[in-house]
N, C-alpha and C positions, 0 to 999 in steps of 0.2 A: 677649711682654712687654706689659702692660697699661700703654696712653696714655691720660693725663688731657688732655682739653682744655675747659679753662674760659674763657670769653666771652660772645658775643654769641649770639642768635635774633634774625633778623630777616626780616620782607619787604621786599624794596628793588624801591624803584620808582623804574624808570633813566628818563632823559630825555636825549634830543640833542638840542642846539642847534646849528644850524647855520653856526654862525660862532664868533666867538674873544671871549672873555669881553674880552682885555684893548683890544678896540676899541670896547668900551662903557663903559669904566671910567676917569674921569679922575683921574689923580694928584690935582690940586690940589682936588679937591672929592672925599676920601674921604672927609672928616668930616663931607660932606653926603648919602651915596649914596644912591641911590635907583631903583636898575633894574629893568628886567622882559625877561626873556631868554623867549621864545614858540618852545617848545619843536616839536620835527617828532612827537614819539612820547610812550608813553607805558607802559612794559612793566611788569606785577608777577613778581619772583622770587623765589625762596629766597637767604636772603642770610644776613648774621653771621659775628663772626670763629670762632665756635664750630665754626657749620654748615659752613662754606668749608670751613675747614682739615678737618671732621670727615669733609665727604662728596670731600674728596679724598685721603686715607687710603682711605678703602672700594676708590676706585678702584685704589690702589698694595696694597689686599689686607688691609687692616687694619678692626680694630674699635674703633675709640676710644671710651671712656668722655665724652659730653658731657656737662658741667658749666654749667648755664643755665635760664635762667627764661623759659614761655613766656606768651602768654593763653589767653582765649576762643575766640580766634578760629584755635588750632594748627590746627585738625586736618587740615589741606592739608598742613603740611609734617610733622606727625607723620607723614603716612602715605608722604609722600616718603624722611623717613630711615629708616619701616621696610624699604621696598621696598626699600634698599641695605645691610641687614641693620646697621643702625644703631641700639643699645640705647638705649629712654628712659628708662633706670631714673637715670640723674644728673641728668633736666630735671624742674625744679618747674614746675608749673603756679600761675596766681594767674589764678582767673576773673572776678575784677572788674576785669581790665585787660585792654587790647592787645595782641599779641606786639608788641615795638619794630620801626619801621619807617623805612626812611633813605629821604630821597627825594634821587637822585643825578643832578646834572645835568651833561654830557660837553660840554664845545666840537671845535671842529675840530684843536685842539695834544692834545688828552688833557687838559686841564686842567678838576678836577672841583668843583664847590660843594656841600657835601652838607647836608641840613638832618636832625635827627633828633627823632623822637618815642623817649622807653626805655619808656615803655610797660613791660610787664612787668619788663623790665630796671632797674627802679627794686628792685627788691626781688632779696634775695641767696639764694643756689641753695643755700648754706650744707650741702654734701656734708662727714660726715664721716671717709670712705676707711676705715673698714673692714675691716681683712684684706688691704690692699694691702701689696704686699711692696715692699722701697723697692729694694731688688735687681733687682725685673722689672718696675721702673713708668718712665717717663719723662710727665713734663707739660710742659704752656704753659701760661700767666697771659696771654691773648689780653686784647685790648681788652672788658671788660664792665662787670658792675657793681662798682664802687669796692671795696667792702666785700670780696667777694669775689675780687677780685685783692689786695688786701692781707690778709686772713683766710688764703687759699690760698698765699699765698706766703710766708705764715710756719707756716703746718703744713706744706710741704714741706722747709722746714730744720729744723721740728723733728724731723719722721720719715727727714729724710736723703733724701729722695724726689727726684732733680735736677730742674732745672726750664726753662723758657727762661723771659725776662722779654720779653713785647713788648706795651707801653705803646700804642701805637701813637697814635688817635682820644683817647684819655684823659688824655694828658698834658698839656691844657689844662687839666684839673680834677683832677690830681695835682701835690700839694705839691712843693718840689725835695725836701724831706726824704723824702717816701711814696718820690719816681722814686729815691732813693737807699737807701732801707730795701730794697725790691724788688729792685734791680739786687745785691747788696752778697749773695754769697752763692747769687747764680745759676748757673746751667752755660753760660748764654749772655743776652747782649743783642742782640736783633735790631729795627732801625728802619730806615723809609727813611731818606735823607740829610739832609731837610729835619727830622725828627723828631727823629734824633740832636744836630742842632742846638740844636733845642729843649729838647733832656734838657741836654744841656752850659749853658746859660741857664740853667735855672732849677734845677740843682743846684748852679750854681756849680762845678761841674768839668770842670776839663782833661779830653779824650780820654785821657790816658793817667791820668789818677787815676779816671775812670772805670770804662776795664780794669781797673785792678787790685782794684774790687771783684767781679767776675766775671772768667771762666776765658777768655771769649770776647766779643769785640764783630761782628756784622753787619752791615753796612749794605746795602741793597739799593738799585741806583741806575736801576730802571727797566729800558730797552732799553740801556744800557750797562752790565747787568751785576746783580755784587754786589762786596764789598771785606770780605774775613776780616781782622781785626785783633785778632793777639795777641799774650804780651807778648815772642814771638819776632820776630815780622815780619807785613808786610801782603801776603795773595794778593787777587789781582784773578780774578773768573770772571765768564766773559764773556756775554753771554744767550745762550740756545740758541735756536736759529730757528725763527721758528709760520710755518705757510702763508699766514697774513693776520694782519693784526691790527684788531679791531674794536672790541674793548672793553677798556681797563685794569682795568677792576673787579675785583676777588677774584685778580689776580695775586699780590700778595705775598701770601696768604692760601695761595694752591696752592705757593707756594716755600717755604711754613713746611712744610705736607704734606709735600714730597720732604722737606725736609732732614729733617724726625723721622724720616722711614722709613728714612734714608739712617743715621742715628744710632743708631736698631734693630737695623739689620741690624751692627751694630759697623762701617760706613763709616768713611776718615778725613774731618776735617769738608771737606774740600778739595773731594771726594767726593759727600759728602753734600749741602754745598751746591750741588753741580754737578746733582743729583738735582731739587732745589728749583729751580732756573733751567730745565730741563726741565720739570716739573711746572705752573709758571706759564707756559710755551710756550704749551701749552694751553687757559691758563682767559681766555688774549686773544683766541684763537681765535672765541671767542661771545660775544652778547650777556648778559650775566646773570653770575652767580661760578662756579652751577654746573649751567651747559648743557655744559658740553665732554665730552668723556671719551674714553677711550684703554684698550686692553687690553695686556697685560703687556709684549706683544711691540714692539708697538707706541710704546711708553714706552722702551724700551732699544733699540729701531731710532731713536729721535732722539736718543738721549742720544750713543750709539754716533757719529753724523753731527755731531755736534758737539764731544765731548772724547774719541771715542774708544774704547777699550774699556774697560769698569768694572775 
């Protein structure tokens, strides 16, 4: 089955801070803020919701089609997603830009500030799919460029192509009408918890007039989990256990991975996303989205220690 994943290119450059954002932030003078967080580190990685979720597929054995625009300045991580046998034939280049770059900064709770350059990502990947069969395709609409998750998400209902919708970082700068055009017609909604909030805002709908524009709602709740809501009933899955945990970054990036592969292989989604909560075990494991990695066995000896046998 050919996976679209349309998104993000990015280098991210992570930062720790050694202490807790919310003891340098005072309530009463938000309208005046003005801090300076003096970071311990300073690390560049392959990052984006494209590349995350792209290069942890490769890992679970797959070849996703990326959908993104990068710069001048690719050719580190072209040559990273060659070496994982990852096609460039869906990333535009634009060489009078930057590939986009997030500068991420972590406190002591996990809680992150991210500032972003789109750099390349300003300008749309605008693939026109080609010969894709909408029978053997599954995509995502990841956080990208604007144009491009709404372009893409309306050629995959018109080719019948299913899709998942996750808005994610760009629901700030999506209308509630766009977050409802996109949702309205998907095979799934997937956000963290604070995000889902945010779509319910600014569409002005109910959780459940939500679902019923799409098949499936996800919420991902971090180290406590995820919560499938559909218009049967809500499952709770619970996170599957990392050996340490160091960095939140590109987790739910790797849980969107299991679950498509989990969705591939005709998993139920119950399943699938238990696959996806496994899958992001891993990407806390390391500094960066995609330092981790795991072999086949290796991936279903934790799955197996946590829910069991597939």
């Amino acid at each position: 089955m050919q996976i679209l994943v349309s998104g993000s290119l990015a280098y991210d450059r992570i930062m720790d801070f050694p202490g807790k954002f919310a003891e340098h932030i005072l309530p009463d003078k938000i309208h005046v803020l003005n801090v300076c967080f003096v970071v311990n580190s300073l690390t560049e990685k392959f990052g984006g919701t494209a590349g995350n979720i792209a290069y942890n597929l490769a890992l679970l054995g797959e070849h996703p089609l990326i959908l993104a625009t990068a710069g001048n300045d690719f050719d580190k991580y072209e040559a990273w997603l060659s070496k994982h046998e990852l096609s460039l034939e869906g990333i535009k280049q634009i060489p009078e830009e930057l590939t986009a770059g997030a500068y991420i900064t972590t406190d002591l709770s996990d809680n992150q500030i991210t500032g972003f350059n789109p750099g390349a990502m300003k300008y749309p990947s605008l693939n026109q799919f080609d010969g894709v069969n909408p029978r053997e395709a599954l995509a995502i609409v990841a956080p990208g460029n604007v144009e491009d998750m709404i372009t893409y998400s309306r050629i995959y209902k018109q080719k019948e192509i299913p899709y998942i919708f996750d808005p994610g970082q760009q629901i700030a700068v999506l209308s509630g009408e766009q977050l409802n055009e996109m949702t309205t017609g998907s095979e799934l909604l997937i956000s963290n918890d604070y995000e889902l909030e945010m779509i319910i805002q600014k569409t002005g709908l109910g959780k459940e007039e939500l679902r019923s524009r799409t098949k499936t709602i996800i919420s991902t709740l971090g180290e406590h989990g995820s919560l499938i809501y559909t218009s049967q009933q809500e499952v709770k899955i619970d996170a599957a256990t990392a050996s340490q945990v160091l960095d939140p970054t590109g987790a739910g990036d790797a849980y969107r991975a299991g679950l498509i592969k989990g969705m591939v292989l005709g998993k139920e989604l119950e399943e699938a996303a238990q696959m996806g909560a496994t899958c992001a075990s891993y990407a806390v494991e390391r500094y960066g989205t995609q330092e981790h990695g795991f072999t086949q066995e290796e991936f279903w000896g934790r799955y197996r220690a946590t829910f069991g046998e597939a």
